[in-house]
C-alpha positions in Angstrom: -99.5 -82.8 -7.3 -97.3 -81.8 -10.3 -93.5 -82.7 -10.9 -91.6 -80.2 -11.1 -90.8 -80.6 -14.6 -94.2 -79.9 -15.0 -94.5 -77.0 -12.7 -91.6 -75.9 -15.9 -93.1 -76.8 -19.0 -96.5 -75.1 -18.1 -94.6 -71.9 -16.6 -92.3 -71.8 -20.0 -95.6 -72.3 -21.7 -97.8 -69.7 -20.1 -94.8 -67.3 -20.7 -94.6 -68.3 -24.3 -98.4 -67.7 -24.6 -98.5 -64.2 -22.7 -95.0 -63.3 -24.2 -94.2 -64.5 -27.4 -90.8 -67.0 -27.7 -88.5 -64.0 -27.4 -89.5 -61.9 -24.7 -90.4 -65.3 -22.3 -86.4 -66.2 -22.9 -85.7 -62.8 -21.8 -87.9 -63.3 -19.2 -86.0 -66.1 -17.8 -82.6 -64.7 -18.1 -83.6 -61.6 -16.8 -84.6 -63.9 -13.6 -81.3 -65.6 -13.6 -79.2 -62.9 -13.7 -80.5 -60.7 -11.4 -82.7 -62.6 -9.0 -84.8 -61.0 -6.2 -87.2 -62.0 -3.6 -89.8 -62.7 -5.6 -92.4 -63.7 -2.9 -91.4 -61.0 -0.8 -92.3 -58.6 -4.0 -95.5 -60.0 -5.2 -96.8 -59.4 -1.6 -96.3 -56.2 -1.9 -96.8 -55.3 -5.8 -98.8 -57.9 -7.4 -102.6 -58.2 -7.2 -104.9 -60.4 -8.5 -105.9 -60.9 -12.1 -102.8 -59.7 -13.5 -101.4 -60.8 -16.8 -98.2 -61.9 -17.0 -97.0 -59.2 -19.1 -98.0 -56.9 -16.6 -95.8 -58.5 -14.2 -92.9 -59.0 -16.0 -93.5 -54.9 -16.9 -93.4 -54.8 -13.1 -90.7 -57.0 -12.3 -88.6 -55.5 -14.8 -89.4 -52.2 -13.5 -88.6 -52.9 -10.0 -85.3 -54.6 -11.1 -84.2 -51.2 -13.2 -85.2 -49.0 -9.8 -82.3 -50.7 -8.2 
């Protein structure tokens, strides 16, 4: 089982990697300041094999909506 400062170096990594430095930041303060039910959305809106740009796109989308 991972720490969970592991759980957030590979999550900031896998965001770098599928985001580039500056959108992953934006990412995460997006999250901060405006945070949702995140598992009750991806039961609903995410499927599998999704990229995490698509769901950030998604995310962001649902966040604007509101």
């Amino acid at each position: 089982m991972m720490t969970d400062i592991m759980i957030q170096k590979k999550g900031i990594e896998a965001l770098i990697k599928e985001l580039g430095n500056v959108d992953a930041e934006r990412f995460i303060n997006i999250a901060i300041k405006n945070p949702f039910d995140y598992t009750e959305w991806r039961k609903t809106n995410v499927h599998e094999n999704i990229s995490v740009r698509e769901l950030s796109k998604q995310a962001m989308a649902v966040e604007n909506s509101q």
